[in-house]
C-alpha positions in Angstrom: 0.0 0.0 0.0 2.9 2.5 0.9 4.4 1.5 -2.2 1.3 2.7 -4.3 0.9 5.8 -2.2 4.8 6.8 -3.4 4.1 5.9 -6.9 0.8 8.0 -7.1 2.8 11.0 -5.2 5.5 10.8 -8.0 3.2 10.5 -10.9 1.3 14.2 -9.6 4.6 15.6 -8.7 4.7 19.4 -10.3 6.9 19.5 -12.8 8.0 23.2 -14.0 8.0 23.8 -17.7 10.3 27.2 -18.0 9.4 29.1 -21.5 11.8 31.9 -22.5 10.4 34.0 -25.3 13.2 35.8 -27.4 11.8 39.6 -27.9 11.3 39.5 -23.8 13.7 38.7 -20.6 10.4 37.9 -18.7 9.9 34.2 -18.1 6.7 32.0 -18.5 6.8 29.1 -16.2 4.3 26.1 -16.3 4.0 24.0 -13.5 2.2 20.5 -14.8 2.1 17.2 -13.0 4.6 15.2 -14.3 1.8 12.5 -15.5 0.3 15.2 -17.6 3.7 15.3 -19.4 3.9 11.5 -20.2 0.2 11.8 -21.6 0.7 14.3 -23.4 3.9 13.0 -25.4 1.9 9.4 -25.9 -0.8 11.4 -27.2 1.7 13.6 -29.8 2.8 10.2 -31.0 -0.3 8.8 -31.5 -0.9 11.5 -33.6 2.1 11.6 -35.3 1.3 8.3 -36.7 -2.4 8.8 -37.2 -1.2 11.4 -39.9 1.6 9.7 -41.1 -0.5 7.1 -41.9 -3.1 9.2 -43.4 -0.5 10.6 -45.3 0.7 6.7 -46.8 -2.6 6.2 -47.8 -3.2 9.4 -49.8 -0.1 8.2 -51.7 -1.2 5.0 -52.4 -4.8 6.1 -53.3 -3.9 8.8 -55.4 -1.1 6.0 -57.3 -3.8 3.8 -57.8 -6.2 6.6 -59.4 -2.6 7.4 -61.8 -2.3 3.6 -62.4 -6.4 3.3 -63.4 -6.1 6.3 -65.5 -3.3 4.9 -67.5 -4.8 1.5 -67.8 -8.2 3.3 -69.1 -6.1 5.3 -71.7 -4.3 2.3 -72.9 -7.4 0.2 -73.7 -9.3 2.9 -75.3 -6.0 3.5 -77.4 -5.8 -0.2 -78.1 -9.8 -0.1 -78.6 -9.1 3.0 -81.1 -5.7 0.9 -82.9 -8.3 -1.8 -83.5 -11.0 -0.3 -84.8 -8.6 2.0 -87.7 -6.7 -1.9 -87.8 -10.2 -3.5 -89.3 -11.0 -0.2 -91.2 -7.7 -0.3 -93.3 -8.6 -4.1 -93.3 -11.8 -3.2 -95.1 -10.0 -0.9 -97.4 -7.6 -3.1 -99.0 -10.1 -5.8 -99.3 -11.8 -3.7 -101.3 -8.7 -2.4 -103.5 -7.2 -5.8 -103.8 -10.6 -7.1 -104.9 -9.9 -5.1 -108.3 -7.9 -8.3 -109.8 -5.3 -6.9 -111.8 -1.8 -4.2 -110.6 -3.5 -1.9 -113.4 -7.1 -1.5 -111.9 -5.7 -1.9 -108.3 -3.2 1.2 -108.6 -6.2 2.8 -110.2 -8.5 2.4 -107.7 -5.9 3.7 -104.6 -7.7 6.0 -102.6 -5.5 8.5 -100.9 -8.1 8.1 -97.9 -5.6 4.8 -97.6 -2.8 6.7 -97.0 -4.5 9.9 -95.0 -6.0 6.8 -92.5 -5.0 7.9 -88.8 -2.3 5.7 -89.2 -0.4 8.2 -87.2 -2.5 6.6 -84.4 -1.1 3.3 -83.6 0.4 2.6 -81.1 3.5 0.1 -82.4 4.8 -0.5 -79.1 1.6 -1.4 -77.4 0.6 -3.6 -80.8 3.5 -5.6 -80.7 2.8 -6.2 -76.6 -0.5 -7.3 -77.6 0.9 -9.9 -80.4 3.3 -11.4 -78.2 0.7 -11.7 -75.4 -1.3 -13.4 -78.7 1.1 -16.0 -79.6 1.8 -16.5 -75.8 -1.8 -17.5 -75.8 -1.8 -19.4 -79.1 1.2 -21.5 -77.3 -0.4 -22.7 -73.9 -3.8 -23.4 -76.4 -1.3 -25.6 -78.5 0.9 -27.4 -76.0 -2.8 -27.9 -74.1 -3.7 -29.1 -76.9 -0.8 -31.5 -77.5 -0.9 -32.8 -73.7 -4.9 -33.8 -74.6 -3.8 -35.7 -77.8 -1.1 -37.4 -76.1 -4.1 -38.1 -73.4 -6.0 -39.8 -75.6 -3.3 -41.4 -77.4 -2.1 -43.1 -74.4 -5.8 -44.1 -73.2 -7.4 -47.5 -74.4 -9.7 -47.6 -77.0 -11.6 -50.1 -78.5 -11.5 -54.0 -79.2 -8.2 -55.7 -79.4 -9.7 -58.4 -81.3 -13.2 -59.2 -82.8 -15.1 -61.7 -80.8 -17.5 -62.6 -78.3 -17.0 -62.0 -74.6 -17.6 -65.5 -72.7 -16.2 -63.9 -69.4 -17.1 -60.3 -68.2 -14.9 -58.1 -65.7 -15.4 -59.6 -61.4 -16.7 -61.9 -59.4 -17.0 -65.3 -61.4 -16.8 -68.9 -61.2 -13.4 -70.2 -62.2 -13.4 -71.8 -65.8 -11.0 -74.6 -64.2 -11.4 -75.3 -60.4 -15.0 -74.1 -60.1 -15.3 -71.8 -57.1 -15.6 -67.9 -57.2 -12.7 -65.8 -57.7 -12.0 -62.3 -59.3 -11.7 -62.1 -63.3 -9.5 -58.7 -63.4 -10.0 -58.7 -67.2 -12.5 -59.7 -70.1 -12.6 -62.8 -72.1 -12.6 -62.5 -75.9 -13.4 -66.0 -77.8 -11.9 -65.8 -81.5 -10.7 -68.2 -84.0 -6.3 -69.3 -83.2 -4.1 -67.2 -85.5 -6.5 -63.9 -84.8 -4.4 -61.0 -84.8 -4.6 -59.0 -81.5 -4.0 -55.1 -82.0 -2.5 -52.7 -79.8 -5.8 -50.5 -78.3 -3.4 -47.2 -77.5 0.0 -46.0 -78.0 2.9 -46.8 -75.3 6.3 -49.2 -75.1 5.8 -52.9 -74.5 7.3 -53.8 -70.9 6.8 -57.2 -71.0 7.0 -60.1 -74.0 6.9 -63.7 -73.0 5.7 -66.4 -71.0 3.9 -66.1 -68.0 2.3 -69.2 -66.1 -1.0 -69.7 -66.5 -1.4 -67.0 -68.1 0.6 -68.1 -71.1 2.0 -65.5 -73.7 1.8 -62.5 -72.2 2.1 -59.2 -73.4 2.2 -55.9 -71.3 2.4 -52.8 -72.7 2.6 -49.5 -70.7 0.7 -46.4 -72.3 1.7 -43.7 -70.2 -0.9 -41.2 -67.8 -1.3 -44.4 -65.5 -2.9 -46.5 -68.2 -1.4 -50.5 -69.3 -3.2 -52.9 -70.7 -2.3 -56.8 -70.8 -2.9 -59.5 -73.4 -2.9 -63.1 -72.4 -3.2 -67.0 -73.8 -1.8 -65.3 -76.8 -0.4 -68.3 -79.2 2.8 -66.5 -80.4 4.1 -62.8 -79.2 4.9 -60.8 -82.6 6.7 -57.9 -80.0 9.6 -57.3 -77.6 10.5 -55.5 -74.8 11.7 -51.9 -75.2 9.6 -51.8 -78.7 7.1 -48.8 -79.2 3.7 -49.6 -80.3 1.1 -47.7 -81.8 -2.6 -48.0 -81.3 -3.7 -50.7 -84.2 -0.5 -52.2 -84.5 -0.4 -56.3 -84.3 1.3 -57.1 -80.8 0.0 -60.8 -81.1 -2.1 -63.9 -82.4 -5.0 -65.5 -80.8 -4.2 -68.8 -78.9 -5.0 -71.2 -76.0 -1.5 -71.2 -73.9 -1.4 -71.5 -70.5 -4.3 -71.8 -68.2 -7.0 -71.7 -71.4 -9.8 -73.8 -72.2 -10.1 -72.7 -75.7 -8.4 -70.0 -77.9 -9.5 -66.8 -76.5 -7.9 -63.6 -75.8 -7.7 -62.7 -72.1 -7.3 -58.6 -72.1 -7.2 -56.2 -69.1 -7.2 -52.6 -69.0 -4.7 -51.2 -65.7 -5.5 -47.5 -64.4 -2.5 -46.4 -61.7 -1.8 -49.8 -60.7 -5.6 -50.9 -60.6 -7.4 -52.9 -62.4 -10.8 -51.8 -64.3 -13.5 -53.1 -66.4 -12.1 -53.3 -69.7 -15.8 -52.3 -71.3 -16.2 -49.0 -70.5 -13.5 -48.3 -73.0 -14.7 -50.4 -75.8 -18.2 -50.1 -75.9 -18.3 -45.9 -76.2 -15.0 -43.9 -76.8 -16.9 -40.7 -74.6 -16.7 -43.5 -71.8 -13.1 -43.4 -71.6 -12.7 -39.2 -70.6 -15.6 -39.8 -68.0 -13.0 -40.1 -65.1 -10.1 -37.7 -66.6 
């Protein structure tokens, strides 16, 4: 409590302020309490940066306003550079439209020449075609990256047959029982060429158990597709295919009952039904 009463004595403690004008030897002497004086310099900087800040954004309003303005003036000139563009457009359709040098140079009109040409804006013009072929080159290289999209994505039959085995659950052609068919079964004649159903690189050629002659071939964007039972493998490892390209013939190796094609579509290491991409082409994009 004492040690309050001591603080609150010092804080109201006079304090004299001694003013000395300089056109008068008489003195002006303030006496304030000395917590009057702290207030009053917390105040003054409070101010102080009340109006600085003011002051920071009056800059940045009046830069924005400068920045708009410009913007606005560059766009009607560009507007303006457009419109005189498509006008001498117009005009030398017209005089080019005469057919021969003889009728054309008779048909100059001097308006041709007098046009506001004066008016362009060159610099700006050539800004606005390289922002143009900018454009024209993300449209293309999207464009490419789609092609290569559905380059890489399975389309179609392999072969042309009868499905005797769909995609899932099923009973197993052999030991009876219900397993998971991770494919699609394709009956056609021994000797049937199988094609290739997208672009991509064969990563595996050969033998494979029961699943005979096998042929994988990876397709890029996650896709691969497998071909199995196949009677002899036309491709090898490393080789790039293209979609419709023979990769194999139709056989009965391995664990077959009959000649059939076994073929299995893979999507980022998952098997999927194998139909949705032969039945309808728009099926295929319905996931990308």
């Amino acid at each position: 409590m004492y040690k309050v009463k001591t603080f609150l004595k010092h804080l109201f403690t006079p304090v004299t302020v001694m003013l000395i004008p300089h056109n008068s030897k008489r003195t002006i002497n303030l006496k304030l309490p000395f917590v009057g004086i702290f207030l009053s310099i917390i105040f003054w900087l409070v101010g102080s940066v009340y109006i600085v800040s003011m002051a920071i954004d009056t800059v940045e309003y009046y830069d924005m306003k400068n920045k708009l303005s410009f913007y606005h003036e560059q766009f009607t000139q560009l507007k303006d550079t457009i419109l005189n563009l498509k006008q001498l457009e117009l005009e030398f359709k017209k005089l080019f439209s005469s057919g021969s040098k003889k009728k054309i140079l008779e048909n100059v009109d001097s308006k041709v020449y007098t046009n506001d040409a004066g008016s362009l804006d060159m610099d700006m013009l050539k800004g606005q075609i390289r922002n143009t072929v900018e454009s024209v080159k993300e449209i293309k290289n999207y464009l490419k990256e789609q092609k290569n999209i559905y380059m890489a994505t399975p389309i179609g039959w392999p072969i042309q047959g009868n499905i005797t085995s769909h995609f899932g659950q099923r009973e197993h052609p052999r030991h009876g029982g219900m397993d998971f068919h991770s494919g699609i079964d394709i009956s056609a004649p021994k000797g049937t060429p199988v094609k290739a159903v997208a672009d991509g690189i064969v990563s595996f050629s050969g033998w494979s158990g029961g699943s005979g002659n096998l042929v994988v071939i990876e397709h890029g964007y996650g896709y691969s597709t497998l071909y199995a039972h196949n009677s002899t493998n036309k491709v090898n490892v490393g080789q790039t295919i293209n979609r419709g390209d023979i990769i194999a013939f139709v056989g009965a190796t391995g664990n077959a009952t009959g000649a059939h094609l076994h073929y299995e579509v893979w999507r980022n290491e998952k098997a999927v039904n194998p139909i949705g991409f032969i039945t309808e082409a728009k099926n295929v994009f319905k996931e990308q």
